[in-house]
TIBA-867989 format. One record per residue (C-alpha): z, y negated, x negated. Coordinates in steps of 0.2 Angstrom, whole numbers, padded with zeros to 4 digits, always signed. Layout:
ZYX;...
END
This chain:
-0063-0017+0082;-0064-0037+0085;-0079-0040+0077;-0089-0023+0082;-0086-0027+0100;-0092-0044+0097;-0109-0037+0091;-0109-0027+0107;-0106-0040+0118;-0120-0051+0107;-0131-0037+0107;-0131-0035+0127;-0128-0055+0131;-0147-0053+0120;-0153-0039+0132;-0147-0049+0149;-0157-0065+0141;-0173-0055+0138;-0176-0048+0153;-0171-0064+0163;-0184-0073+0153;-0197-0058+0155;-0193-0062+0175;-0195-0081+0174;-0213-0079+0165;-0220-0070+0179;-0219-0084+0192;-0217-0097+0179;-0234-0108+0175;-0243-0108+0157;-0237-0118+0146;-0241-0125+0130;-0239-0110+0115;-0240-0123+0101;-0223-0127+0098;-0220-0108+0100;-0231-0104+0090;-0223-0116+0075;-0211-0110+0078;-0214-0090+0075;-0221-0096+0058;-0206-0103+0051;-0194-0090+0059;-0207-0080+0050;-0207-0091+0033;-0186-0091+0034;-0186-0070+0034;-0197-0069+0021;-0188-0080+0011;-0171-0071+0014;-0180-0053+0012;-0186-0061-0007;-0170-0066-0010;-0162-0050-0007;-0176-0040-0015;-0172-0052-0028;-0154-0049-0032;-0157-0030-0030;-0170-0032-0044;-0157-0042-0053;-0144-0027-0052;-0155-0012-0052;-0148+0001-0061;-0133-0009-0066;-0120+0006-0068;-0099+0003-0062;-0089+0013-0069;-0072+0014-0055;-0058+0020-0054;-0045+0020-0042;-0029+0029-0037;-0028+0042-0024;-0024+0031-0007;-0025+0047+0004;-0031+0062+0005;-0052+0062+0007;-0051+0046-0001;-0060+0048-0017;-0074+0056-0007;-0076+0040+0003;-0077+0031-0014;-0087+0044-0023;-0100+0048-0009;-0098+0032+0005;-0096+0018-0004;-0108+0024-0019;-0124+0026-0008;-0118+0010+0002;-0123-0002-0014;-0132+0010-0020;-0143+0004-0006;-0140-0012-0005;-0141-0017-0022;-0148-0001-0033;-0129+0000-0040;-0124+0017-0049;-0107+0019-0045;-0099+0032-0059;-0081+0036-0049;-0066+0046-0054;-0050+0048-0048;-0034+0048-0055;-0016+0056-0053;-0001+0046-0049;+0010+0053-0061;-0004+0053-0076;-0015+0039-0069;-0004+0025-0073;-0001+0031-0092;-0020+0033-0092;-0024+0015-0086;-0011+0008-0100;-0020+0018-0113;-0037+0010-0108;-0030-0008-0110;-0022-0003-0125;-0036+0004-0132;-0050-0005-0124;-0058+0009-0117;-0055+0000-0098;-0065+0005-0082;-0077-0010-0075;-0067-0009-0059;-0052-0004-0057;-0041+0001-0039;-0021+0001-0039;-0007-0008-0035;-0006-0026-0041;+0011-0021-0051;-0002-0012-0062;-0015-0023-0064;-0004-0037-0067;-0003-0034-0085;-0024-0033-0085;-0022-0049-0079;-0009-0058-0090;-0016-0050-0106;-0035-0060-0102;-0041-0043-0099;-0047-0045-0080;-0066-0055-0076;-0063-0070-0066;-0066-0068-0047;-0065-0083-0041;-0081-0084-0033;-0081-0068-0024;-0065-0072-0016;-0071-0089-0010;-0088-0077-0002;-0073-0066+0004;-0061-0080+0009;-0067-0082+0029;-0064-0062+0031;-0047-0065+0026;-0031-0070+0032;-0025-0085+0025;-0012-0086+0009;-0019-0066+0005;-0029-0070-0011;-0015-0079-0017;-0008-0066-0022;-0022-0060-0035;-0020-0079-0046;-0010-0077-0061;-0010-0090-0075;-0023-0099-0067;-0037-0083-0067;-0042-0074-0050;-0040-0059-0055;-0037-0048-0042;-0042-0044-0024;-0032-0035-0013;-0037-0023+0002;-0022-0020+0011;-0003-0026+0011;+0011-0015+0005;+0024-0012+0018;+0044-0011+0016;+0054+0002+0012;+0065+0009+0025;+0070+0028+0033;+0058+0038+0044;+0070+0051+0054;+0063+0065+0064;+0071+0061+0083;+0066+0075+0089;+0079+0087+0078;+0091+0070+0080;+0090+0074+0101;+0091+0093+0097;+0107+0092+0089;+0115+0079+0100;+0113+0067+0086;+0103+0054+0091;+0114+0042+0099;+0123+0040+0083;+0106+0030+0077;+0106+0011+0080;+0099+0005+0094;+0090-0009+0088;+0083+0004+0074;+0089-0011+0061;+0106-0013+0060;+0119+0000+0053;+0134+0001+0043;+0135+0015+0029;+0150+0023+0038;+0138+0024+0053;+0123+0030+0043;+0136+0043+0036;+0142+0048+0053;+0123+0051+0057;+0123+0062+0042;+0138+0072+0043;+0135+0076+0062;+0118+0083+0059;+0124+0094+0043;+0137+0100+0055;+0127+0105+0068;+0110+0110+0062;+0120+0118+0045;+0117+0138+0054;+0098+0133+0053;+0099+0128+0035;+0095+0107+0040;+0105+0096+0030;+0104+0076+0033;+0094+0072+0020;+0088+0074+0001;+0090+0064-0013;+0078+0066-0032;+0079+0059-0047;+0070+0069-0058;+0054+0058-0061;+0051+0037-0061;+0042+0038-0047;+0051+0032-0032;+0064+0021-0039;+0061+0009-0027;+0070+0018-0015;+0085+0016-0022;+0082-0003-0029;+0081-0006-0011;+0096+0003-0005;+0105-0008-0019;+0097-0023-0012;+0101-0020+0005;+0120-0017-0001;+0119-0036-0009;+0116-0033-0026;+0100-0039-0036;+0091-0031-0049;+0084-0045-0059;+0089-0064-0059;+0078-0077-0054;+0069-0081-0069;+0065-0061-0073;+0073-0064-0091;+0087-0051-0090;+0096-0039-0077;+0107-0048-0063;+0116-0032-0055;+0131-0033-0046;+0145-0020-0052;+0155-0021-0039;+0142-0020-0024;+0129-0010-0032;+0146+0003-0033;+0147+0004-0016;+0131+0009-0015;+0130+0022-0026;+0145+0029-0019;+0136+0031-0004;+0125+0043-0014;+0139+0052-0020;+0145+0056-0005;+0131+0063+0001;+0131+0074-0013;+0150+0079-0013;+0149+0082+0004;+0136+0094+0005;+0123+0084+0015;+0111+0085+0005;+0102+0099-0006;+0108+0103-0021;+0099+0099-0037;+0097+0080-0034;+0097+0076-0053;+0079+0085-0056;+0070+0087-0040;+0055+0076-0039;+0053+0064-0026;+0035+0075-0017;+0048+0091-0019;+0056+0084-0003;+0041+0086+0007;+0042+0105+0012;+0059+0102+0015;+0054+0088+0029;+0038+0095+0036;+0048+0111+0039;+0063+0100+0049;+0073+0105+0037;+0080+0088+0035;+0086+0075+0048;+0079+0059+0038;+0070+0057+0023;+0069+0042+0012;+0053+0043+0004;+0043+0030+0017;+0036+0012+0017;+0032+0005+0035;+0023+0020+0047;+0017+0028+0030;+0028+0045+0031;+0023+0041+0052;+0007+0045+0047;+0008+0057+0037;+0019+0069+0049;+0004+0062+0062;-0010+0071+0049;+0000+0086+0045;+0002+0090+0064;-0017+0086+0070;-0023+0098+0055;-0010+0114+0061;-0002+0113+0046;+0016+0109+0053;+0025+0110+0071;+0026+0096+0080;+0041+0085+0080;+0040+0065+0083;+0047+0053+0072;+0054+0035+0071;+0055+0021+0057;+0075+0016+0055;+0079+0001+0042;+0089+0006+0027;+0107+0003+0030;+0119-0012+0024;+0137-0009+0019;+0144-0019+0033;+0130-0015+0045;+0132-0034+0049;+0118-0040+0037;+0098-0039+0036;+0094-0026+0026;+0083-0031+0009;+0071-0021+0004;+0056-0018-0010;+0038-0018-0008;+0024-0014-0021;+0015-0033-0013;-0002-0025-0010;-0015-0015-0017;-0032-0021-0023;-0046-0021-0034;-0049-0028-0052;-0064-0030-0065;-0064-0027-0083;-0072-0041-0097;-0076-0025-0107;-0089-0033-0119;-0094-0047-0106;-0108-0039-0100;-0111-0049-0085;-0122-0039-0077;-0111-0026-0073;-0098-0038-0070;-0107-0045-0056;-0111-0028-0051;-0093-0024-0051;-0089-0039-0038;-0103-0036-0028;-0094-0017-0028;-0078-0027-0021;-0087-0037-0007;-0096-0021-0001;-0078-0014+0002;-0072-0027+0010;-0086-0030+0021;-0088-0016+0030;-0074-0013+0040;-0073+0006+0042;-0066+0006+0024;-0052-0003+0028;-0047+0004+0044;-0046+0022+0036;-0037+0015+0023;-0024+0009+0035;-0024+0021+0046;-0021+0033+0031;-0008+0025+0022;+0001+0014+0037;-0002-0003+0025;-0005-0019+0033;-0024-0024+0032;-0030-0041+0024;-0045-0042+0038;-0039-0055+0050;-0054-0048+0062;-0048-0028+0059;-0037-0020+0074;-0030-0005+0065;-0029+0009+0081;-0020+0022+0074;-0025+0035+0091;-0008+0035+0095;+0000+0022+0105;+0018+0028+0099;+0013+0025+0082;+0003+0009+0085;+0021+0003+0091;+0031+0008+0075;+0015-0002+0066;+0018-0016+0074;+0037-0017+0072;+0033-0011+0052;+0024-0026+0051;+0036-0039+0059;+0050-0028+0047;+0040-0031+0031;+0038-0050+0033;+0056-0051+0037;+0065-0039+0026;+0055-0032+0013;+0054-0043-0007;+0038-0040-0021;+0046-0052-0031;+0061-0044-0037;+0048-0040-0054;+0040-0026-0048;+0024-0038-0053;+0031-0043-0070;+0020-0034-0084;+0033-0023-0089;+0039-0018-0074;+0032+0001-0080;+0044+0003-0095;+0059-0005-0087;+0057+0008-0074;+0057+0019-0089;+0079+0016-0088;+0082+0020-0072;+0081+0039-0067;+0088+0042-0085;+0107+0036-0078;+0102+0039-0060;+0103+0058-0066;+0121+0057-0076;+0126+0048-0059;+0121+0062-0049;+0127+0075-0061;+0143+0068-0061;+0141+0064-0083;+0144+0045-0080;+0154+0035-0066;+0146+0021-0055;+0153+0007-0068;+0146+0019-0084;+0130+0020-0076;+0127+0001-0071;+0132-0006-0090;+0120+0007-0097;+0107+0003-0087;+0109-0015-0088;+0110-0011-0108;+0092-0003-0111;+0084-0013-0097;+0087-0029-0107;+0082-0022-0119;+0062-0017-0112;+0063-0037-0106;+0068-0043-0119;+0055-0034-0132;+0043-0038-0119;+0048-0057-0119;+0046-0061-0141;+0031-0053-0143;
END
């Protein structure tokens, strides 16, 4: 890292300068200690000074207990919160951090409770999408003047994204990347598949993207593979389709976030594309009700050619950890962007924005308030949080001084072009940051299913959707 090797160098630039000096006063003639000796004293004064002002704000925040919570990031996570980061400002400022980790599929519902109910965390770890509402219903502590502390760490624009109405309410740690396809290329060149993927690993039309899928059924079908899997039988993961519609030139929402803006015709052909892979047997069956984590032993297994389920190097890294633990065989892997109808256009794709922290009001006990923030710039601060973070998850840091090294020069390639991906394709402000985002997600797997199930057609499906999502904005908009 940047900043690491710069306290090396600093450290041995020091080392070179002592013992040149320590050569020098040998030979050199006696001189006058006075003025060295002033100035010993007020080098002396200045660190006591700064030792009584940190033995100072210790004493202010001495037993000040945080309670935190925060969403599984990876795997090992919470024990970097629970044991890490707790003895970090533990140390530094006698904070008592009180962790717990939630679930992704009960977390969220856990979090709405709290606000609901008041019965909120101090500080708080998710997506900003989730902590928007915190935010917008005066909920969240202003923290304005931690990110100004934290401001020269930062790239610049970052803590933009945490204002809303005005209020700082959120920090974020890392930057969410795109959605796209990770496909494993050692089955592609196995089958004699993998020049049917596109060169430039961007552009693709859906009747290329379903030559892909048909040749790799054909082929791998004797071993059970099939070219994918598609899932709708939980919310999570929508926004793999939103941004398969995207990409095929429909929106979800119009400008303004007041009512639904799909497409019919385009977001048809687009869900056709689904069908397909459904009616033509290229995917497993049971796409209505499998859960988007029920693909996963499917993929590990090469069982699958490509699988949706990925942001950036995210599924990257993942295959990475489930190789270096023995879990799974070895097979390499790519990032491909999600195709276009045409295969002539960008694609356009969703992302969550970022993830980051929050703190509670509660009753306005500023005490723990401040201990919250100073919580926040301990994280961000030391660096090694980050990096794993990243290196976990395959986000994007917020550190301008961090270099992510992944260990893997392969992969730290795929980061790079996830990077330059994301900032050209990938959209958080489609409303995923909207305060109702959560229940208007509610109305899609519901139709997504009869799709799937072959209960309602593409046009059927679209109007019913567009019905009940209104519907959650509109509720959401008069109170």
């Amino acid at each position: 890292m940047k900043k690491n090797r710069k306290k090396l160098l600093a450290l041995m630039l020091a080392g070179v300068m002592l013992t040149a000096c320590g050569n020098k006063a040998e030979v050199a003639e006696t001189k006058d200690t006075t003025a060295a000796s002033g100035e010993e004293s007020q080098a002396a004064s200045d660190a006591a000074e700064q030792e009584t002002a940190a033995d100072t704000q210790q004493t202010d925040l001495e037993g000040a207990e945080v309670t935190f919570w925060y969403m599984p990031l990876y795997e090992g996570f919470d024990e970097k919160m629970s044991r890490d980061l707790a003895q970090e400002v533990k140390d530094k400022y006698g904070i008592i951090l009180n962790t717990e980790v939630l679930t992704w599929d009960a977390g969220p519902e856990k979090v709405t409770v709290a606000m609901a109910t008041g019965a909120t965390p101090d500080l708080y770890l998710d997506t900003y999408s989730r902590i928007a509402p915190a935010i917008g219903g005066g909920l969240a502590a202003d923290l304005s003047v931690t990110a100004e502390e934290l401001s020269p760490l930062l790239y610049d624009g970052v803590l933009d994204t945490g204002k809303l109405n005005g209020i700082q309410g959120y920090i974020p740690i890392n930057l969410s990347q795109g959605y796209n396809i990770t496909v494993n290329v050692s089955m592609a060149k196995e089958l004699g598949v993998y020049d049917l993927l596109p060169e430039d690993k961007i552009h693709w039309s859906y009747e290329e993207f379903l030559e892909f899928c048909r040749a790799a059924r054909e082929k791998g079908k004797e071993q059970n593979i099939y070219a994918t899997q598609l899932f709708a039988g939980s919310k999570s993961s929508d926004s793999v389709y939103y941004s398969f519609l995207m990409s095929g030139g429909s929106g979800i929402l119009n400008e303004e976030h007041t009512e639904m803006a799909v497409d019919e015709a385009k977001a048809a052909v687009t869900l056709d594309l689904f069908r397909t892979l459904i009616e033509e047997d290229l995917v497993p069956a049971g796409a209505a009700t499998t859960v988007d984590n029920d693909i996963r032993p499917n993929w590990y297994s090469q069982k699958l050619a490509c699988m949706f389920v990925s942001t950036g190097t995210g599924e990257a890294v993942n295959v990475k950890k489930q190789i270096d633990s023995g879990d799974i065989q070895p097979f390499d892997v790519d990032i491909y962007e999600i195709p276009t109808p045409d295969g002539k256009a960008d694609p356009h794709v969703m992302s969550w924005g970022s993830t980051g922290f929050t703190v509670f009001k509660n009753n306005g006990d500023e005490t723990k308030i401040e201990a919250a923030r100073k919580v926040i710039q301990t994280f961000l601060e030391n660096e090694a949080y980050s990096q794993e973070v990243c290196v976990q998850t395959g986000n994007s840091t917020v550190l301008k001084d961090l270099d992510v090294d992944y260990g893997d020069e392969v992969l730290n390639e795929q980061a790079k072009r996830a990077a330059a991906s994301t900032a050209a394709y990938a959209d958080s402000s489609i409303g995923v940051l909207e305060p109702w985002w959560s229940d208007f997600r509610e109305t899609f797997y519901v139709q997504l299913q009869s799709y799937f199930t072959g209960d309602k057609d593409a046009e059927d499906m679209i109007r019913d959707w567009k019905t009940s999502g209104d519907e959650v904005i509109a509720k959401t908009l008069q109170q």
